[in-house]
N, C-alpha and C positions, 0 to 999 in steps of 0.2 A: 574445447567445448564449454569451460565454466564460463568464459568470455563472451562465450557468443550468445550462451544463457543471459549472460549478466546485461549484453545490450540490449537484448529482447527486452528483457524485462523492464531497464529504463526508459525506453524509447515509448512503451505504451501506456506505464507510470505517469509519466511525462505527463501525455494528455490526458487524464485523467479528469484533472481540475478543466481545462480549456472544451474537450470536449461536452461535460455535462454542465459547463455553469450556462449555455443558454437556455437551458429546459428547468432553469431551479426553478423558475420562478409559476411553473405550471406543472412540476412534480414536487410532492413533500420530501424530503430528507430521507424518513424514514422508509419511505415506498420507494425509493429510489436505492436505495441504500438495500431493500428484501429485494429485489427485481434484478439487480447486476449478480447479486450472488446466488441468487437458484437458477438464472439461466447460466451463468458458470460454470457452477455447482453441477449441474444436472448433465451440459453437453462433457465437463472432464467425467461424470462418473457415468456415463456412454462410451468412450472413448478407456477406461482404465480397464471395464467391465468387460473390454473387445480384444484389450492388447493386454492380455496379461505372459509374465517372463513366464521360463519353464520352472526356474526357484523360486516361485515365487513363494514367501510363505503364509501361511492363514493365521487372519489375524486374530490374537487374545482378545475375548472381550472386553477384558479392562481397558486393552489398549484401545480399542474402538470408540468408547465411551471416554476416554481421556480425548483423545482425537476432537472430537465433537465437541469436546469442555473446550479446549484449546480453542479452538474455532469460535467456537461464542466470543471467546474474549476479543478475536477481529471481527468477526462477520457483525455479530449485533453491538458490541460496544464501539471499538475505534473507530470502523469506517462510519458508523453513524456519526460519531464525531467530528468524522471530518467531512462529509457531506454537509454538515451545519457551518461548520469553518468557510468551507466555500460559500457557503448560502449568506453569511455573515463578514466575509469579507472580497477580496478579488480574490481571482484563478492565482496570480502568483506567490498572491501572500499565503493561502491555504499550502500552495506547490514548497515555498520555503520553511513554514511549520511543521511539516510531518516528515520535511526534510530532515531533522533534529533526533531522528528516530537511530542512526548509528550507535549516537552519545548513549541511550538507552538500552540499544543491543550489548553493546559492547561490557558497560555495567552488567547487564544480568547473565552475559556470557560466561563472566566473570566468576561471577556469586551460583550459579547455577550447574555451568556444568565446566564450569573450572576450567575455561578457555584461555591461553595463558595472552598478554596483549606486551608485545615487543616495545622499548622505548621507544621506536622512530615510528611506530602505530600510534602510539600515543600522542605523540609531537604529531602528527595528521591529523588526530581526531579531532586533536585542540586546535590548531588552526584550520581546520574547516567548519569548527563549532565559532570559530573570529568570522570566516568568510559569510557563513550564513548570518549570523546578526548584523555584518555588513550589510550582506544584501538586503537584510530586512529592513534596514533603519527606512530606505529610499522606498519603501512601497507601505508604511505604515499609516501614512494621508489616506479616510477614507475606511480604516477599517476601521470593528469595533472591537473593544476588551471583550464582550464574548469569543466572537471570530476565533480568535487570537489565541482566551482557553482553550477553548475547542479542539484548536490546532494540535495546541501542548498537549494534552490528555491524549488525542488520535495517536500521535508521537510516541509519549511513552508505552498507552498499553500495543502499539504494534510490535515494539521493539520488544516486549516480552512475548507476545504471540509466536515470532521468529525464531523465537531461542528454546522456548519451551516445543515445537513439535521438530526439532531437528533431532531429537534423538529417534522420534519415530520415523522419521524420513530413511534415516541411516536402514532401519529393522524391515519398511514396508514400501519403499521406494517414495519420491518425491509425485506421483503422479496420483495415487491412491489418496493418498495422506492428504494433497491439495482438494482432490475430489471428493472427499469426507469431511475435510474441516472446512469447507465454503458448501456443500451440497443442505449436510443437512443440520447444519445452526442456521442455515436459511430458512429451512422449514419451522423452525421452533420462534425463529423472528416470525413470519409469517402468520404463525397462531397466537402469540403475543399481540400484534395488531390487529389482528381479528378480532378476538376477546378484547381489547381495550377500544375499539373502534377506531382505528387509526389508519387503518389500510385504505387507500383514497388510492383508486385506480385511475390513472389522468385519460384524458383526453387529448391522443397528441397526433398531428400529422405524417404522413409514410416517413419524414425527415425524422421528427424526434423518439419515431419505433425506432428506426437507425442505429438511433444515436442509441439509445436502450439496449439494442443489443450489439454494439459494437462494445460498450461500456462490462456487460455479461460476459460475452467469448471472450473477448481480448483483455482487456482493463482488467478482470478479475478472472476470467479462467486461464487464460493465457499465460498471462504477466506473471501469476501468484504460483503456475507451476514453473516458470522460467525461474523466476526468484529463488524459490528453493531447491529447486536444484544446482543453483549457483552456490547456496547455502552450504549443500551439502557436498561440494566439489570444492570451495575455498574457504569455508567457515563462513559463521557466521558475522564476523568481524567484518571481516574483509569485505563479505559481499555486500553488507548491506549500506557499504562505502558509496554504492552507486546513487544512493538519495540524497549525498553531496553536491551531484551532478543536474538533480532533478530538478532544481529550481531554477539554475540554466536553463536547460531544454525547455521547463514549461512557460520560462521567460520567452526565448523565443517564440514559441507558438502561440500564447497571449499576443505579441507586439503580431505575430503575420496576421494573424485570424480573428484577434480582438481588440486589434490595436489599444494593447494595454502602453501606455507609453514607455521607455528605460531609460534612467535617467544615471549620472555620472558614479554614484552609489554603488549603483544596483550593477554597473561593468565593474566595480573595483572588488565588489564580493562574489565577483563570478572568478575573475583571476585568481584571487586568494582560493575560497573552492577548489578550481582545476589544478592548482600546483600543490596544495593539500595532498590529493590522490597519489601524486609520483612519493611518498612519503613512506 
């Protein structure tokens, strides 16, 4: 089951970038970025609200309000940044920066809650931290040094998002935890833009509602509780191994759907990548 969590999760990751990069240019970043996560947010905390276990237990306030801190730190900081990342560079090269996000789990798993990381873990991390600057060299035509921070930034603070609600996942299940830390740092984005006047509701076709909400249920309610409960079935380490894989995948679906090109590079940091994971 954490396997099959864990390809859920890639698979929709994946498209993330591929799917939303052809509505950037008619939705803002940030509107984009409050819209995937309150319809998320909203359908898991429907769906936690209906299914709940017989143990299940009630949760500490503190804990709720940490939850919700947690979450801010994805919901309104990273993914913002990586919604700019794509806006600022292509679907792939955003897909291989947030990829980088292991390196940074794995550190604060570290320093955090003292997750211990095997020598032949390490010899992985490091060569799939080779494979992804591989693959980056070949797709860096085109994009720009914001893009690129952007990326970095979305990267590390994910990689700390991860690590820091895993012990609540452990206490409150992965389905709750997910539907609290993306339901309502959505809402507090929300009134953020509102008060600063940034909320710009687009105007889009029955295709790019679609896309909106394919982006909500799947991309971010779906995937984000797949993810953690891979989390919390293999660690944190290990799971979040699979955003090695992701610029793969999102390679592929760039070149079918946007014919993004791939050039001899960009195979050779995919090999390096894929043989990392047997590590």
């Amino acid at each position: 089951m954490a396997y099959l969590f864990w390809i859920i999760a890639l698979v929709l990751f994946s498209s993330l970038e591929v799917v939303s990069k052809p509505i950037m240019g008619q939705v803002d970043p940030f509107t984009m970025t409050f819209m995937r996560f309150f319809i998320g947010g909203l359908s898991l905390f429907v769906i936690s609200s209906l299914v709940k276990r017989p143990d299940e237990k009630k949760m500490v306030k503190a804990d709720f309000f940490k939850i919700i801190f947690i979450g801010c730190i994805n919901t309104i900081f990273s993914m913002t940044m990586l919604q700019l990342s794509i806006k600022h560079s292509n679907a792939s090269s955003a897909a291989t920066l947030i990829s980088t996000s292991p390196i940074f789990t794995a550190v604060f798993a570290y320093l955090i809650i003292s997750e211990k990381i095997s020598q032949r873990k390490k010899i992985g991390i490091l060569l799939g931290l080779v494979g992804i600057i591989t693959f980056g060299i070949g797709m860096l035509e085109g994009d720009s040094l914001s893009g690129i921070l952007f990326g970095i930034v979305a990267s590390v603070t994910f990689g700390l998002y991860s690590v820091l609600l895993r012990r609540h996942i452990a206490r409150y299940g992965s389905l709750r935890c997910t539907a609290y830390s993306t339901l309502f740092p959505s809402l507090i984005y929300g009134g953020i833009l509102v008060l600063s006047g940034k909320l710009k509701i687009p105007t889009l076709d029955v295709q790019g509602w679609l896309i909106i909400a394919y982006l909500g249920i799947f991309v971010t309610g779906v995937a984000y509780y797949a993810l953690l409960e891979a989390v919390n079935r293999m660690g944190a380490t290990n799971a979040m191994r699979l955003f090695y894989v992701k610029p793969v995948v999102a390679t592929g679906l760039a070149l079918i759907f946007l014919q993004e090109p791939v050039g001899v590079v960009k195979i050779a940091g995919m090999g390096i990548i894929i043989f990392s994971l047997f590590l």
